[in-house]
C-alpha positions as a Markdown table, in Angstrom:
| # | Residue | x | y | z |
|---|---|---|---|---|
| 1 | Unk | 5.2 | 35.0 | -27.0 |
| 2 | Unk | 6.9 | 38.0 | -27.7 |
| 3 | Unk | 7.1 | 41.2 | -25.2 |
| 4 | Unk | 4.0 | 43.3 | -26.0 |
| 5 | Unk | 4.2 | 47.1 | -27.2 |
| 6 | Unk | 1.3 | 49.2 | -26.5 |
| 7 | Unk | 0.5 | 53.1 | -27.6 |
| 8 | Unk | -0.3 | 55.6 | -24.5 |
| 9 | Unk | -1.5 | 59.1 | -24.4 |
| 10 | Unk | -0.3 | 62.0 | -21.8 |
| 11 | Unk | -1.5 | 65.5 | -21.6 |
| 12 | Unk | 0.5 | 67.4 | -19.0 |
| 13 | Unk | -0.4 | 69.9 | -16.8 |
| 14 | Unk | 1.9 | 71.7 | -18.4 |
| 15 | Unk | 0.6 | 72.1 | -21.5 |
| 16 | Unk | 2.3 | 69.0 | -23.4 |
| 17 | Unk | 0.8 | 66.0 | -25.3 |
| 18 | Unk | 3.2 | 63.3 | -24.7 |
| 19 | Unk | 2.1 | 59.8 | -27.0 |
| 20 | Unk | 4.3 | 57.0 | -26.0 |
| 21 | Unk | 5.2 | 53.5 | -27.4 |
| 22 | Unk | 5.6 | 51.6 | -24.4 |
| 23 | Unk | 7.3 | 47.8 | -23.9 |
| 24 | Unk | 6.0 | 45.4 | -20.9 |
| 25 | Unk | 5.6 | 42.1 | -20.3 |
| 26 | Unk | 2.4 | 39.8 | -21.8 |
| 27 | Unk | -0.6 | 40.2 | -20.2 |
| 28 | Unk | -1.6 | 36.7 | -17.8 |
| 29 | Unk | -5.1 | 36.1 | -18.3 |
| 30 | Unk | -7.3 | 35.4 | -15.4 |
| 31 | Unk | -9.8 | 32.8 | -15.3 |
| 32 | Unk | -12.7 | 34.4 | -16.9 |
| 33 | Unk | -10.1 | 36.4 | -19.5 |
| 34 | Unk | -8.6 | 35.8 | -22.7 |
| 35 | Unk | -5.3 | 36.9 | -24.3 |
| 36 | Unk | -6.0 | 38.9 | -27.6 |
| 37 | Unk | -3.3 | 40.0 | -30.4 |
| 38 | Unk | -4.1 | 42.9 | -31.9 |
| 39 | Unk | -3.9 | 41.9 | -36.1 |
| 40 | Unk | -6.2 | 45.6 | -36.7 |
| 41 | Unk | -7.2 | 48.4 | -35.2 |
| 42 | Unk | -9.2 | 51.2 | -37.1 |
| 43 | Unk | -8.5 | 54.8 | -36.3 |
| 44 | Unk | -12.2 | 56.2 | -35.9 |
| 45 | Unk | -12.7 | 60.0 | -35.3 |
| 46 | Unk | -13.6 | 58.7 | -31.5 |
| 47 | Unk | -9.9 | 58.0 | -31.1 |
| 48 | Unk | -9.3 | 61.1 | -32.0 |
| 49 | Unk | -9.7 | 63.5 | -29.2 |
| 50 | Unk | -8.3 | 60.8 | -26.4 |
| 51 | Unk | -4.9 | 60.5 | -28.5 |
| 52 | Unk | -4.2 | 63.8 | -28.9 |
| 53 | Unk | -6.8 | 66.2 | -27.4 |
| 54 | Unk | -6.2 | 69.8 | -28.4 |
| 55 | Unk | -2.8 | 69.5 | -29.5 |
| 56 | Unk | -0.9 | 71.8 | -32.0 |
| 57 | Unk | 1.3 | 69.7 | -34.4 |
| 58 | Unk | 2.7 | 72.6 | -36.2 |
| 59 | Unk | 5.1 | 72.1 | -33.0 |
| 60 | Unk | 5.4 | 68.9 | -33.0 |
| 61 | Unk | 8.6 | 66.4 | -32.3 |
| 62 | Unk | 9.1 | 62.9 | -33.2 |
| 63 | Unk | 11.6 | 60.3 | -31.2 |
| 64 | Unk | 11.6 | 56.7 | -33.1 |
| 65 | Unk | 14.9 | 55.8 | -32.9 |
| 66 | Unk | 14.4 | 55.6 | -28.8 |
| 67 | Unk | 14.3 | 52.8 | -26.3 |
| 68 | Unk | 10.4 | 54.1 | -25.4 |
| 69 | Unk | 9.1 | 55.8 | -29.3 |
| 70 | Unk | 7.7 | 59.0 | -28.0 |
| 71 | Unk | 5.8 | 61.6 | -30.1 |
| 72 | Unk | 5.4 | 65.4 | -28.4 |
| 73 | Unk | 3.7 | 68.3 | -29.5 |
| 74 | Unk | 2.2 | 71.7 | -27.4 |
| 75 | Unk | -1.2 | 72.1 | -26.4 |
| 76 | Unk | -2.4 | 75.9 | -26.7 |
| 77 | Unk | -3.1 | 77.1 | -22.3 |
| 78 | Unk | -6.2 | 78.3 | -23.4 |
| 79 | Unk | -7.2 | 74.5 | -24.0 |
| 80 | Unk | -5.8 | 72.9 | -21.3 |
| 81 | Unk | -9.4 | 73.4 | -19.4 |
| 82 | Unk | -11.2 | 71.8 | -22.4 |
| 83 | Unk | -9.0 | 68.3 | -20.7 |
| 84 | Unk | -8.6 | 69.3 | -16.9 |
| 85 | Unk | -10.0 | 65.7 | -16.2 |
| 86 | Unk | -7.0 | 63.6 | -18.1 |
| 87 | Unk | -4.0 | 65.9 | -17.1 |
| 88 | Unk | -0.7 | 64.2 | -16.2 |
| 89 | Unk | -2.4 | 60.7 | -16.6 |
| 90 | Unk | -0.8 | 58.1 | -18.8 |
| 91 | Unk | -4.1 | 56.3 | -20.6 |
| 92 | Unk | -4.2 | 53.5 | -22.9 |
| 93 | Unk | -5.7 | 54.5 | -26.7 |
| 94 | Unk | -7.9 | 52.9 | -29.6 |
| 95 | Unk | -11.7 | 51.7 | -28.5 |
| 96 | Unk | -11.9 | 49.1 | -31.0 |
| 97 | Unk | -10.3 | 45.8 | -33.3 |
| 98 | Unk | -9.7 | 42.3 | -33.8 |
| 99 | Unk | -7.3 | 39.6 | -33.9 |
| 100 | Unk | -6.9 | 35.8 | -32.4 |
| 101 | Unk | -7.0 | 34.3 | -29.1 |
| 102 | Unk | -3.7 | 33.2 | -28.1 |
| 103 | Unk | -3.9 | 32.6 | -24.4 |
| 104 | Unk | -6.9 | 31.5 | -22.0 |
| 105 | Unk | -8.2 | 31.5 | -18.6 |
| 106 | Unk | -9.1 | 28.4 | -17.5 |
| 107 | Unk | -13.3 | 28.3 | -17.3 |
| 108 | Unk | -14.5 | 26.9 | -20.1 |
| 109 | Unk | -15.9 | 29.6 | -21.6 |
| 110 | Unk | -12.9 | 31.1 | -22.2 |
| 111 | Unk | -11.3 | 28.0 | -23.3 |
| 112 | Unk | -13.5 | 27.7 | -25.6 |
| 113 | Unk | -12.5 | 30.6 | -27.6 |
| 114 | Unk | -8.6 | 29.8 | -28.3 |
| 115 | Unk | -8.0 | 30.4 | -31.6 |
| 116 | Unk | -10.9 | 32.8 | -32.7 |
| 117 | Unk | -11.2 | 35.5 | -34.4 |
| 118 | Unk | -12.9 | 38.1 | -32.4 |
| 119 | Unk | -13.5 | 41.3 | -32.5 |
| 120 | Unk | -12.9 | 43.8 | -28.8 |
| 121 | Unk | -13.5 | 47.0 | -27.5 |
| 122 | Unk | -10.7 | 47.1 | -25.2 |
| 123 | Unk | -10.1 | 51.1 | -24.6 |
| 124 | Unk | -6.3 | 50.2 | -25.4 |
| 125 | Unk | -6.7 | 48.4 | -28.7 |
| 126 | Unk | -3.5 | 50.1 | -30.5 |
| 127 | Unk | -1.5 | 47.4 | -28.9 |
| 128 | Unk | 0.3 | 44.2 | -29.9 |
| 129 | Unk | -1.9 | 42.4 | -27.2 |
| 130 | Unk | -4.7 | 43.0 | -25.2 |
| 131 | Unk | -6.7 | 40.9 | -22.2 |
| 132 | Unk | -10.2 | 41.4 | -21.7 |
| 133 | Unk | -13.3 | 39.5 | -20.3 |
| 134 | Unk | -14.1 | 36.2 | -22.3 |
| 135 | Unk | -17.5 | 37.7 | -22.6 |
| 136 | Unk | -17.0 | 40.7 | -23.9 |
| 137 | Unk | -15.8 | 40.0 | -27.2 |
| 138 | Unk | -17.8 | 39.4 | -30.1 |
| 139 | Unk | -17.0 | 35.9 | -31.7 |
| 140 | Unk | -16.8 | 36.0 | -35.8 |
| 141 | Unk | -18.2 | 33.5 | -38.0 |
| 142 | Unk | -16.1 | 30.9 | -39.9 |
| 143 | Unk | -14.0 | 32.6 | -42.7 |
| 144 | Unk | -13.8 | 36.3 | -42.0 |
| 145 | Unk | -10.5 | 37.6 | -41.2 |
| 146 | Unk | -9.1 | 40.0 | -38.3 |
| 147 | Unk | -8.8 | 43.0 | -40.5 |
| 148 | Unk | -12.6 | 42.4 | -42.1 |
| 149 | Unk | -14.0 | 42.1 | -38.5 |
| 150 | Unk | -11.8 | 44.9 | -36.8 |
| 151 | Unk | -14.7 | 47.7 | -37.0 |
| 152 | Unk | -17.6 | 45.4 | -35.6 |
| 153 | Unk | -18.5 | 48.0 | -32.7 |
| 154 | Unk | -18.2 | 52.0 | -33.3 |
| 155 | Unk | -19.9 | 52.3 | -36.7 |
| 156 | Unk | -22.4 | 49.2 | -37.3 |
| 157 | Unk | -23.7 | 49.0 | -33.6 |
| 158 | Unk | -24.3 | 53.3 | -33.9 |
| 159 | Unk | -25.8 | 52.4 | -37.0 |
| 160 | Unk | -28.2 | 50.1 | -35.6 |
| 161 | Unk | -28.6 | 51.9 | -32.2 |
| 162 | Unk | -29.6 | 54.8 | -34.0 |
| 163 | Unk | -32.8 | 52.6 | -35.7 |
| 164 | Unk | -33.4 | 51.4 | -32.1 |
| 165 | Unk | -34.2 | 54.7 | -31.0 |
| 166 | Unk | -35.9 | 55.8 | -33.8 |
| 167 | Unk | -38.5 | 52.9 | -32.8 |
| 168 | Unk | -38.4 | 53.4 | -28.9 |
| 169 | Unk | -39.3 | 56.8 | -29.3 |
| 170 | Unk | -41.6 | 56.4 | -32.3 |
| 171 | Unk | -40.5 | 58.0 | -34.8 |
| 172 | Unk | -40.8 | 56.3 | -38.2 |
| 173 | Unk | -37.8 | 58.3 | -40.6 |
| 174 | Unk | -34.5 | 60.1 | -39.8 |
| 175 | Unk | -32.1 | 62.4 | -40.7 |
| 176 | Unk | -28.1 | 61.9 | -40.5 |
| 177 | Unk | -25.3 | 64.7 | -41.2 |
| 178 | Unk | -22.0 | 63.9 | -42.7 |
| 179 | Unk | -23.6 | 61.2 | -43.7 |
| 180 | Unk | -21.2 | 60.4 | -45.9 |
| 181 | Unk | -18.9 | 58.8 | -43.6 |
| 182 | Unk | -18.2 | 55.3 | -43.3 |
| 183 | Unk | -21.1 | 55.0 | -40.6 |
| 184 | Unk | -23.4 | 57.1 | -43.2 |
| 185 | Unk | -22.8 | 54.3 | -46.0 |
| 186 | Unk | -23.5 | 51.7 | -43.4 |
| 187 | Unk | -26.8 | 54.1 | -42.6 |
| 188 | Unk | -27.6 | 53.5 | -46.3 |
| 189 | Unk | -27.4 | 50.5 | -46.6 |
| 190 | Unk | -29.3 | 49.3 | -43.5 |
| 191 | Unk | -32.1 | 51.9 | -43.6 |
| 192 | Unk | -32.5 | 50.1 | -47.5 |
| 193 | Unk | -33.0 | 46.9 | -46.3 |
| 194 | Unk | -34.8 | 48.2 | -43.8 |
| 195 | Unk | -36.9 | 50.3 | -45.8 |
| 196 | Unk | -36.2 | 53.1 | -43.3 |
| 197 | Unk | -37.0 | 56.6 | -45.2 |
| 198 | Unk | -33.2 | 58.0 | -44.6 |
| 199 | Unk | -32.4 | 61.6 | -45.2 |
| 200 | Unk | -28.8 | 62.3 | -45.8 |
| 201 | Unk | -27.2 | 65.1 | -45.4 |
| 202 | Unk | -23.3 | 66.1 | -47.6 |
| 203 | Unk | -21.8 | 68.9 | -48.3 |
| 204 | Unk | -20.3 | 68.4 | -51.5 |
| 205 | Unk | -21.6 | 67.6 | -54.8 |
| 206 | Unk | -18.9 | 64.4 | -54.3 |
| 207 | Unk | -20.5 | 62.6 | -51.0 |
| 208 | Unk | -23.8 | 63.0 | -52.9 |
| 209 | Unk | -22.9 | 60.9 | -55.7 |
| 210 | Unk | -21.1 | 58.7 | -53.2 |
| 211 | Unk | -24.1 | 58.2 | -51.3 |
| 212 | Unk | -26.6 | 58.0 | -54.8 |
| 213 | Unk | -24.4 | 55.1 | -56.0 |
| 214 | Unk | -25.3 | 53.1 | -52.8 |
| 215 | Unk | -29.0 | 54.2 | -53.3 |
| 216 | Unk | -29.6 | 56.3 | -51.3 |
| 217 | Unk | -32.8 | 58.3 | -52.0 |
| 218 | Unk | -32.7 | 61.6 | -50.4 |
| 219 | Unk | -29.3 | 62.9 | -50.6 |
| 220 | Unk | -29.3 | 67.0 | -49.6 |
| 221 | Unk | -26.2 | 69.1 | -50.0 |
| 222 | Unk | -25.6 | 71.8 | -47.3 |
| 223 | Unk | -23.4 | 74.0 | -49.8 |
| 224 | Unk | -26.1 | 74.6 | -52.4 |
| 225 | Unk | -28.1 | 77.3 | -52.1 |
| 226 | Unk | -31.5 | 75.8 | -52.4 |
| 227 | Unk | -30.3 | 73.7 | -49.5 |
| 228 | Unk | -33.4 | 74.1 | -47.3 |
| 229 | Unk | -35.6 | 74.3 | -49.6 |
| 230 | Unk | -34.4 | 70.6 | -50.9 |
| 231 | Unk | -34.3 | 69.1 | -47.2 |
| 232 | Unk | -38.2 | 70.7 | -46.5 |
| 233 | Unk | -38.9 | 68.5 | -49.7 |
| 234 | Unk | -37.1 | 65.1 | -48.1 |
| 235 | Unk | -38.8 | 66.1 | -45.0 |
| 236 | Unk | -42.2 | 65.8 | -46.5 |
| 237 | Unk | -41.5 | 63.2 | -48.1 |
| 238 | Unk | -40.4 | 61.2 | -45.6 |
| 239 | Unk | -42.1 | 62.4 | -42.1 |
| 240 | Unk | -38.9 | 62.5 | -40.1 |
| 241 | Unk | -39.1 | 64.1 | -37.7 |
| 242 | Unk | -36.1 | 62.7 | -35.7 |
| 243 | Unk | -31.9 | 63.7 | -36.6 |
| 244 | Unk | -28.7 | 62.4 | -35.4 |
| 245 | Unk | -26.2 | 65.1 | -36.3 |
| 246 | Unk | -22.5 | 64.8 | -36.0 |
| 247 | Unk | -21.1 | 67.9 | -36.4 |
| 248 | Unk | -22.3 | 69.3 | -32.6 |
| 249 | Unk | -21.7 | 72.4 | -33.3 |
| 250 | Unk | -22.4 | 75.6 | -35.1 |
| 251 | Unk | -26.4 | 75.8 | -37.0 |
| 252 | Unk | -27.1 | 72.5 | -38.4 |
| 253 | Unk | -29.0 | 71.7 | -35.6 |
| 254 | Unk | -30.7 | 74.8 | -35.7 |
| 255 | Unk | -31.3 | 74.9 | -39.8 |
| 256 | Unk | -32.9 | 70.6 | -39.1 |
| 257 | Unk | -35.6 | 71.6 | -37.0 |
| 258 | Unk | -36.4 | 74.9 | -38.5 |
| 259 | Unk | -37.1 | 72.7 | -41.9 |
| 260 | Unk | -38.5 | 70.7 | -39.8 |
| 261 | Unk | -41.4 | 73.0 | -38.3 |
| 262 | Unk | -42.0 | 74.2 | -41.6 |
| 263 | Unk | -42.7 | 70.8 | -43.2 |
| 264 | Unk | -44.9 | 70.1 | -40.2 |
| 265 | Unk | -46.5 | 73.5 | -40.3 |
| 266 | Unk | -47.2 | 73.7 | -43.9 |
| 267 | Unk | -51.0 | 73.5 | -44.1 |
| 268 | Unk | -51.5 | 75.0 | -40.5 |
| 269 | Unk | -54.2 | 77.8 | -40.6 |
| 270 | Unk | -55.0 | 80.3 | -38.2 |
| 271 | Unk | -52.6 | 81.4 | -35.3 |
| 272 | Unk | -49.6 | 78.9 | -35.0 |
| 273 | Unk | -47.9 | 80.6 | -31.7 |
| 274 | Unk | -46.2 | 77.4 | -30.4 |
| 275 | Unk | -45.7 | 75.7 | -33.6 |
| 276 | Unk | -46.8 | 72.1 | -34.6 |
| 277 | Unk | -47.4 | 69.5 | -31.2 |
| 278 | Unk | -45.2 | 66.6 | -33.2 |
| 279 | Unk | -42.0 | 66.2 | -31.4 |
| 280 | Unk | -39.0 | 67.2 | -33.0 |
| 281 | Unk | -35.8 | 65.8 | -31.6 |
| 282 | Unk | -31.9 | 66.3 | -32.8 |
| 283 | Unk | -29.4 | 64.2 | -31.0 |
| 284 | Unk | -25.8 | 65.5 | -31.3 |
| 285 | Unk | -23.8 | 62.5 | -31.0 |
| 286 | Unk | -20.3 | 64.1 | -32.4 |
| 287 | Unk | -17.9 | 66.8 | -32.3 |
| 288 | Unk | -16.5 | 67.3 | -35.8 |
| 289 | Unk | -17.6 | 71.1 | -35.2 |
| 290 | Unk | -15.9 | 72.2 | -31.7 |
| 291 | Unk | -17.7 | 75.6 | -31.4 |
| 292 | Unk | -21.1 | 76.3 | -29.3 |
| 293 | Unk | -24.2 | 75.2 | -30.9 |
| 294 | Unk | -26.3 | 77.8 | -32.2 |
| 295 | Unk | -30.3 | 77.3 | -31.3 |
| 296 | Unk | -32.2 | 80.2 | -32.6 |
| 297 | Unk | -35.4 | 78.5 | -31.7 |
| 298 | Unk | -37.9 | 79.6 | -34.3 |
| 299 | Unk | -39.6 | 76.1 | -34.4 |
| 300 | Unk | -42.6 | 76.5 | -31.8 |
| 301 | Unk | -42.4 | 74.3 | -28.3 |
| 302 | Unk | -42.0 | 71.3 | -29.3 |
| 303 | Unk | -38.5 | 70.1 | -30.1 |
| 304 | Unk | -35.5 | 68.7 | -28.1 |
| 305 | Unk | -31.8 | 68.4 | -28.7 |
| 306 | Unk | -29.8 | 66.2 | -26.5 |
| 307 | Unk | -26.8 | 64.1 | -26.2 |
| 308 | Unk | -26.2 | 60.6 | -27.9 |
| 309 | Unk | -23.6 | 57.9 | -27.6 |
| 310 | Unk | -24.0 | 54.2 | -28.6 |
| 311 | Unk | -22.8 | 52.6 | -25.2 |
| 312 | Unk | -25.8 | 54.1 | -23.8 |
| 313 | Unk | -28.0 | 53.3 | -26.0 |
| 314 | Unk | -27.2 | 49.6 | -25.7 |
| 315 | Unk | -27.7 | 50.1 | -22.1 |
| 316 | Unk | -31.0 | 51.3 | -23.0 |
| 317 | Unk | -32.6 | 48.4 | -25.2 |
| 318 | Unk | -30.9 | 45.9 | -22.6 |
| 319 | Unk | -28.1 | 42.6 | -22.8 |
| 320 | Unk | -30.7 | 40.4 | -25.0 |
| 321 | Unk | -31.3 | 42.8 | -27.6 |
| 322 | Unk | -27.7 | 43.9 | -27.8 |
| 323 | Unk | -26.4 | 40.6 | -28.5 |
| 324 | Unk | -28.8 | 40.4 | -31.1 |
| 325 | Unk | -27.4 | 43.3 | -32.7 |
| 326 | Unk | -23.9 | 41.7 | -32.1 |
| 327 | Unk | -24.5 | 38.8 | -34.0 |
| 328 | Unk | -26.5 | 40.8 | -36.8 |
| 329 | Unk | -22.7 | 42.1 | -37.2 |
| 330 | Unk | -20.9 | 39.1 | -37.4 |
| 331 | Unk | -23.4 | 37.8 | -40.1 |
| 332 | Unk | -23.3 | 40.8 | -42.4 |
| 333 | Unk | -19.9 | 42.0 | -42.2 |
| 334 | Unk | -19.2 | 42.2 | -45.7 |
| 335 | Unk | -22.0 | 43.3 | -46.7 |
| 336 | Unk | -24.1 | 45.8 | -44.6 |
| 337 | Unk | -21.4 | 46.7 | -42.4 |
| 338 | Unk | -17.7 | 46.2 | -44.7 |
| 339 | Unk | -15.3 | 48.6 | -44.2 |
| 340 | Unk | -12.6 | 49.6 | -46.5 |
| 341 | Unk | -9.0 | 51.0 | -45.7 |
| 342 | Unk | -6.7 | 53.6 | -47.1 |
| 343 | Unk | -3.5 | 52.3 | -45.7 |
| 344 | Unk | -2.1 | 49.9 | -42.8 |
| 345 | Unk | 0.1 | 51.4 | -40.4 |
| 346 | Unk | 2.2 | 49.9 | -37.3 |
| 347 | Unk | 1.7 | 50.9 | -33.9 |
| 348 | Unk | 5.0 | 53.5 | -34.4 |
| 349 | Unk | 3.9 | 54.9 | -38.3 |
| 350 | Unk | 0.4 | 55.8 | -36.6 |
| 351 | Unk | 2.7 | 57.8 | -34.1 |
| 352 | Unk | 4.2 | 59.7 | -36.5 |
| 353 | Unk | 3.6 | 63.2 | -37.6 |
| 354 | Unk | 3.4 | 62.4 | -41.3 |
| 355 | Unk | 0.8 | 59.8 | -40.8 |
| 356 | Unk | -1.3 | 62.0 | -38.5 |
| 357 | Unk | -1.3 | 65.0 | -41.2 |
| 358 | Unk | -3.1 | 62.2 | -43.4 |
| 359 | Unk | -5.6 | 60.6 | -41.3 |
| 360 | Unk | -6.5 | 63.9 | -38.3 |
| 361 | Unk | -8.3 | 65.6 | -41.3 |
| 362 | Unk | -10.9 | 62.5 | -41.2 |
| 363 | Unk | -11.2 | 62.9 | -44.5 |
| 364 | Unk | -14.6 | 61.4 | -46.7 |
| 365 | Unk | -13.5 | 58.3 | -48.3 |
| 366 | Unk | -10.4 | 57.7 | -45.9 |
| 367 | Unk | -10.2 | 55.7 | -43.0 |
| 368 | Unk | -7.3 | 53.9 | -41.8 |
| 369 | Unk | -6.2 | 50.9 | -39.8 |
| 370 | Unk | -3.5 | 50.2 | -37.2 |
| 371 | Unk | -1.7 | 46.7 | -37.6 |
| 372 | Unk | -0.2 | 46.4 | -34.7 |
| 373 | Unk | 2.2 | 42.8 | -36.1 |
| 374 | Unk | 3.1 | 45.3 | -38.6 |
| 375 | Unk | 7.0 | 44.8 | -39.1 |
| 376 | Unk | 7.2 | 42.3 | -35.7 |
């Protein structure tokens, strides 16, 4: 085997992100561990913020030619508090891929998984080679290739998690902003064979024909100006009275569970001071808006807005259940839960400034994919 070459992320306490291509030796696996390389990595909006954080790349500088690749570029003071936690600490990068096991511990368990395709969430997976726990890693079926099975985790298990607690908490429909994502066409998709009653919400006249080709049903568009008015209508349509919003920040939160209270409180009569008794609950489970989010909190007494993320969720619904999920993955990954890719990049392209200006902007439609054998 060759030397493996793995992608790190710095911030310094003095205001610098540092992203490094670093050489060292092959990982040894131990008993219970198996010996991974990395064929694809996607680059999903969660790998954002722990590559670069807060960085401004209007400033920054670009070493390939060097013994150890390095990528710099300023992070603004006024940010540096926003990432207290990580300063001056050199962290591996990329939650999630797939590949083939090339090297085994010696339990059987692991043995028995030489040659694989599996998929890994690894919290370092933009590297040529990774070890992790033999049980950790979800084991493909016959036929489907590294670069097919390299987004098992991050979008199809949120997908699913998100109908998991729609059940647990008993609600019986949904709404999902940019929900034309990759995850939102998953969403689709599932909620259809599902029947789940999904609402969607775009915000161009694009994602809704994106999302009406898959079938979606309800499809609203946040730019129009009847906007409200058109989600109130999938909201009684569909009863849901439960959202998973990725933006996090600004009024969308707000604007969900004001249309909310009015579709519950439509045929109220009399005095309504604390609004309808039926639950309303947003969970922000993304960033894609940094700013504070604005709750004017004209919807009566009864609503909630919390936190989301799919790890926990898992936790929730326990190890049985989970690997049900898993395995729900490996059987419909190109169907239910295919991604598609814009471009393939190697471990030092996705290090590059050009190739960050294309894929930072997370743009609808585009996703890309590290392959970390690229040019070895």
């Amino acid at each position: 085997m060759s030397q493996n070459q793995q992608v790190f992320s710095t911030i310094t306490s003095k205001g610098e992100l540092e992203l490094t291509l670093q050489t060292s030796d092959m990982p040894t696996p131990g008993p219970d561990d198996i010996v991974v390389r990395m064929e694809a990595a996607p680059i999903n909006p969660s790998d954002m913020w722990p590559l670069f954080g807060p960085a401004d790349f209007s400033g920054a500088q670009f070493d390939a030619s060097a013994d150890t690749p390095k990528l710099t570029a300023p992070v603004p003071e006024a940010f540096l508090g926003a990432v207290r936690a990580r300063l001056d600490q050199t962290l591996p990068v990329g939650n999630e891929g797939a590949g083939v096991v090339v090297a085994t511990g010696d339990s059987p368990e692991a043995k028995a998984l030489e040659g694989k395709v599996v998929a890994v969430m690894p919290g370092g997976a933009f590297s040529k080679y990774v070890k992790v726990p033999a049980n950790s890693v979800l084991v493909h079926n016959e036929g489907t290739t590294p670069l097919e099975a390299s987004s098992s985790f991050v979008n199809p298990l949120t997908a699913l998690c998100f109908l998991e607690t729609m059940r647990l908490e008993n609600h019986t429909a949904f709404v999902h902003t940019a929900a034309a994502s990759n995850l939102g066409q998953m969403l689709v998709k599932l909620c259809k064979n599902e029947n789940v009653p999904l609402v969607n919400i775009v915000r161009s006249q694009q994602q809704v024909d994106i999302l009406k080709g898959l079938g979606a049903e309800h499809v609203c568009n946040s730019s129009d100006a009847d906007f409200e008015d058109r989600l109130i209508e999938a909201l009684d349509a569909t009863g849901a009275t439960l959202a998973f919003d990725a933006t996090g920040g600004g009024e969308l939160a707000n604007i969900i569970l004001g249309c909310m209270e009015r579709s519950l409180s439509k045929n109220a009569k009399g005095l309504n001071t604390y609004g309808s008794s039926e639950l309303k609950q947003v969970y922000l489970y993304g960033g894609l808006d940094v700013g504070p989010t604005l709750l004017k909190r004209g919807y009566g007494m009864s609503w909630a807005v919390g936190g989301w993320l799919m790890p926990l969720a898992l936790a929730r619904i326990g190890m049985e259940r989970t690997g049900e999920l898993r395995q729900r993955v490996a059987d419909e990954l190109k169907t239910t839960f295919a991604s598609a890719y814009t471009d393939e990049l190697s471990l030092l392209e996705m290090m590059d400034p050009q190739q960050i200006a294309r894929y930072l902007p997370k743009k609808t439609g585009e996703k890309y994919v590290v392959t970390a054998q690229k040019g070895a």
